[in-house]
Backbone bond lengths (Angstrom), bond angles and torsions (degrees), N, CA, C in turn:
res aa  C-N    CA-C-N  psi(-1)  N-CA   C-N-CA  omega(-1)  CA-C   N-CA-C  phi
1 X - - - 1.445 - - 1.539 107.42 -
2 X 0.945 109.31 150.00 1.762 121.54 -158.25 2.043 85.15 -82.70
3 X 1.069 104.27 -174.44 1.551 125.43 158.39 0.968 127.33 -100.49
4 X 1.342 121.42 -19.12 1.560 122.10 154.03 1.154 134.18 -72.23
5 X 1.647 107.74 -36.00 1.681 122.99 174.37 1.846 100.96 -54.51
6 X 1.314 105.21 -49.92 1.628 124.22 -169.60 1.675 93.98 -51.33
7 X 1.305 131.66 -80.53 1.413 149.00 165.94 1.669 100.67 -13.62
8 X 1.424 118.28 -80.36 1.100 132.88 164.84 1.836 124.31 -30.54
9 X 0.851 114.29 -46.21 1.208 133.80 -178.94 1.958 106.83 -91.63
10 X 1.123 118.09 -40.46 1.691 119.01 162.99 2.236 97.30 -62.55
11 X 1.305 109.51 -45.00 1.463 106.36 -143.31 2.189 83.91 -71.94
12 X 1.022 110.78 -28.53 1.477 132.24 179.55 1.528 114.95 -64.02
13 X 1.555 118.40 -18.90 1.366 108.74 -172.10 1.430 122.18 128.43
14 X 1.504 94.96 -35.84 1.277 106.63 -166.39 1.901 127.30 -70.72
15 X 0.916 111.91 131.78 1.642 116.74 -163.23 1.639 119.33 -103.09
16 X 1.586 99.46 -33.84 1.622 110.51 176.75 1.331 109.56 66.13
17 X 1.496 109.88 38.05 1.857 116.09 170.83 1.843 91.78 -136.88
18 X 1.290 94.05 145.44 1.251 124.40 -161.99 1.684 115.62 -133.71
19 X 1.058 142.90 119.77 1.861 139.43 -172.41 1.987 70.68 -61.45
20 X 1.495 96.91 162.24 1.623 103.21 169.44 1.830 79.71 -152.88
21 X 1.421 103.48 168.36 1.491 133.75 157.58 1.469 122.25 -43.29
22 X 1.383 115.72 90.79 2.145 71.88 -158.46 1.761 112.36 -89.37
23 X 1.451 117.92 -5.57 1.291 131.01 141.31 1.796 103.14 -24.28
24 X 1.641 117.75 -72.91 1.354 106.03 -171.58 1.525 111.57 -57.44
25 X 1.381 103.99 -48.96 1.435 112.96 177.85 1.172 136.87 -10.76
26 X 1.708 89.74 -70.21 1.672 115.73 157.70 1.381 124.14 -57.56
27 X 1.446 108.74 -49.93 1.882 108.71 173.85 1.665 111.79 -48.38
28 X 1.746 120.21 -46.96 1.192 109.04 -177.75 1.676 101.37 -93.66
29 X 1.297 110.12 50.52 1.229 95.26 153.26 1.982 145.23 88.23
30 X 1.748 92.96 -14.73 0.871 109.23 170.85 1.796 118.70 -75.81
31 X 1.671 91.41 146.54 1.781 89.81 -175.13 1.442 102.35 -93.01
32 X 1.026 129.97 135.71 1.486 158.82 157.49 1.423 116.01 -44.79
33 X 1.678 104.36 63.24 1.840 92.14 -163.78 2.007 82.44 -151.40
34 X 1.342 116.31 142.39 1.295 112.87 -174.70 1.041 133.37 -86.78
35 X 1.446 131.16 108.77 1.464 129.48 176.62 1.573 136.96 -7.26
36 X 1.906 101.85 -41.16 1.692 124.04 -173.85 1.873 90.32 -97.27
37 X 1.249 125.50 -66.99 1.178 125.21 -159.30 1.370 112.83 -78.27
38 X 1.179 146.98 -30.14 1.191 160.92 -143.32 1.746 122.30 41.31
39 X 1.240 96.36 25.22 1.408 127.50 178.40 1.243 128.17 -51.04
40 X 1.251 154.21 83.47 1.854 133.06 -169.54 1.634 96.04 -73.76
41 X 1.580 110.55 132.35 1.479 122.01 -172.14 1.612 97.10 -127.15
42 X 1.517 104.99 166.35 1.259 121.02 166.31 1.323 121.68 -91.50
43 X 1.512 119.70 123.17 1.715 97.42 -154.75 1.370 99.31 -98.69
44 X 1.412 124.08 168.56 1.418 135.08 -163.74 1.821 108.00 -121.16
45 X 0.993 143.79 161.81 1.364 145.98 -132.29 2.047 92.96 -58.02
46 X 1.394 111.67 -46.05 1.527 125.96 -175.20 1.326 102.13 -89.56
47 X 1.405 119.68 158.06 1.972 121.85 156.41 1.490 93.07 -145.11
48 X 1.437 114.14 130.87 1.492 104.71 165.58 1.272 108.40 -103.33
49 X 1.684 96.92 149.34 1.315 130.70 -142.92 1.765 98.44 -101.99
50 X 0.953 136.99 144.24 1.359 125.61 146.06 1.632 90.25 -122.56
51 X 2.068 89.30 132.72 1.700 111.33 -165.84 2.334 91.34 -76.35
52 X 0.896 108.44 142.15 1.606 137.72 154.71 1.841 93.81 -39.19
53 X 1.269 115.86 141.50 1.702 111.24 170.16 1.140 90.10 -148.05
54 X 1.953 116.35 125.30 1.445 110.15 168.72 1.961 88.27 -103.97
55 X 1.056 117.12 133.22 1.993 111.43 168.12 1.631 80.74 -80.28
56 X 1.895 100.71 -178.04 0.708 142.30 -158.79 1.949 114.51 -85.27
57 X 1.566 86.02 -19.41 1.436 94.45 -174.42 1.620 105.85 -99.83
58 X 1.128 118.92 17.21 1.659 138.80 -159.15 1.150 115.59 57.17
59 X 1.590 147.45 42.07 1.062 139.48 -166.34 1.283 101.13 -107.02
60 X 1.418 131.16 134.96 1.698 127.97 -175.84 0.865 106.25 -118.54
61 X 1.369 125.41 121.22 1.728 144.42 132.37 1.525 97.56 -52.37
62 X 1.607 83.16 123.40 2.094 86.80 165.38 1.398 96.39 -76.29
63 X 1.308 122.61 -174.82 1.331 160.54 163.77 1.397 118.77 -120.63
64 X 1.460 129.84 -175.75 1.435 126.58 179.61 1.504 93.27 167.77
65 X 1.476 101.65 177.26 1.602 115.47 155.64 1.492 114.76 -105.24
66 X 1.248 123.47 154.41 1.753 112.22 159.02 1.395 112.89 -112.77
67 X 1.319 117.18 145.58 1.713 124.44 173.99 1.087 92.81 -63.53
68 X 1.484 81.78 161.90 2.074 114.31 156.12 1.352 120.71 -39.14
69 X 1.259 111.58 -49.04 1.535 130.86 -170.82 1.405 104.19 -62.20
70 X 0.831 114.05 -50.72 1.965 106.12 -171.25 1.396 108.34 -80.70
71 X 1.819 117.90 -35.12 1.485 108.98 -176.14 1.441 105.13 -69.63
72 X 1.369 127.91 -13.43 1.591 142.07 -178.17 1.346 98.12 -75.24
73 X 1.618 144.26 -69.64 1.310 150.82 127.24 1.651 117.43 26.57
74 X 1.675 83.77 -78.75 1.387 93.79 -176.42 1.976 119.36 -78.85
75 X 1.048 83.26 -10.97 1.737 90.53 -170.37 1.508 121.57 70.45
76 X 1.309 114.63 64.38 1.400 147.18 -157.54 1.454 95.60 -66.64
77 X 1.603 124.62 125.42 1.239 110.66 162.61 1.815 127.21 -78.56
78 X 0.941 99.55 6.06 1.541 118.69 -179.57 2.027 108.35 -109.99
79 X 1.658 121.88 20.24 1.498 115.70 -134.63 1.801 69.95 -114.58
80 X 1.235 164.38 32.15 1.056 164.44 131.15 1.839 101.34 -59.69
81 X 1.866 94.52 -72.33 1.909 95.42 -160.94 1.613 78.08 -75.41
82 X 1.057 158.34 -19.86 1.750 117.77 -153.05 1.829 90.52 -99.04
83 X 1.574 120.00 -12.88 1.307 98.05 166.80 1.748 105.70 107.44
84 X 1.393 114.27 125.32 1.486 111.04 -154.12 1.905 93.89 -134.50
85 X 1.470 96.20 96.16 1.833 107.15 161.86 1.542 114.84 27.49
86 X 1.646 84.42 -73.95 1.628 104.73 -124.81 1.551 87.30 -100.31
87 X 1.350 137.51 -16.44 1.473 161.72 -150.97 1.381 97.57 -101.60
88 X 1.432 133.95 111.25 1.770 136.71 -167.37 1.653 85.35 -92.14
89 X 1.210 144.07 -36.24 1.597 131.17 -159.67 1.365 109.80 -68.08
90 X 1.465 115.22 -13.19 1.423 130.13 -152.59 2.006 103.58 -113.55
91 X 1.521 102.77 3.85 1.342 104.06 -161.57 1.589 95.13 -130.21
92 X 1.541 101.34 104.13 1.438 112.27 -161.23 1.881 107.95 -67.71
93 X 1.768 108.09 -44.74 1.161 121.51 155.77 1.603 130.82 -11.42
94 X 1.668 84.57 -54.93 1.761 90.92 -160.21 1.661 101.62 -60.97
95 X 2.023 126.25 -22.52 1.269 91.74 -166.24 1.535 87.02 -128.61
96 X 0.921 127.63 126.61 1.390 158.70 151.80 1.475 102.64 -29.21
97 X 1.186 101.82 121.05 1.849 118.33 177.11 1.718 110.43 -46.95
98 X 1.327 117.83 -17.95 1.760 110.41 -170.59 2.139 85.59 -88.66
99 X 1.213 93.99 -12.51 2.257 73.60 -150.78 1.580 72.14 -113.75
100 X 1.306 128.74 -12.81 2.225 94.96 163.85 1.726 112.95 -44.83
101 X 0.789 97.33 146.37 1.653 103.20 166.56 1.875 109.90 -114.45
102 X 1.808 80.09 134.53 1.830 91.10 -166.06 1.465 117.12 -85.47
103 X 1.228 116.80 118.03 1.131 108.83 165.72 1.563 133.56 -108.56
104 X 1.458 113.58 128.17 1.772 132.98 -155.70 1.874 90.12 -90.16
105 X 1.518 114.73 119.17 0.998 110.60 146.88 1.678 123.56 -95.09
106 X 1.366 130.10 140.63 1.053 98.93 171.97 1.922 113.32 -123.88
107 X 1.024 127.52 153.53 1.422 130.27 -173.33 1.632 89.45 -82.68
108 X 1.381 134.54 129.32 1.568 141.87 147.43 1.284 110.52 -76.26
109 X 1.898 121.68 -24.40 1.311 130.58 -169.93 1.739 112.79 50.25
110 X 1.149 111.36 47.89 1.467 112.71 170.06 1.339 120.29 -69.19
């Protein structure tokens, strides 16, 4: 990508962070530590990503992930799926697979 497209594309909106998997995240390897805070966090079902940009002229934009904590901070419009601290519904941890309670939908197909 050129340096102008990049410019162009920042002056446009564009941010180059994305919700990602953070299951994959972790499988390929990425460390779990926040871009703004320099924080290592526990990640929650989403982590947003800001993607790595090399332009064309070799100039690199890092990339990173950011925690919960700052998109909570900042008032993240994505701060539901990436998962909020202080919020227990959002903290898969807190309930242990024997004490979820199951719920059966069933289709009657009427």
């Amino acid at each position: 990508m050129t340096p102008t497209l990049v410019n162009l594309m920042k002056r446009a909106g564009e941010k180059y962070e994305f919700p990602m998997l953070s299951s994959q995240l972790v499988t390929s390897g990425v460390v779990m530590k926040c871009k703004e805070t320099d924080e290592e966090f526990t990640p929650f079902a989403l982590t947003l990503q800001k993607k790595r940009i090399v332009t064309s002229d070799g100039v690199v934009i890092e990339g990173g992930v950011y925690g919960p904590k700052i998109l909570v901070e900042n008032s993240h419009h994505f701060r539901e799926l990436l998962g909020d601290p202080n919020h227990k519904h959002t903290q898969a941890e807190d309930f242990p697979d024997e004490e979820r309670e199951i719920e059966i939908i069933i289709d009657l197909g009427e």
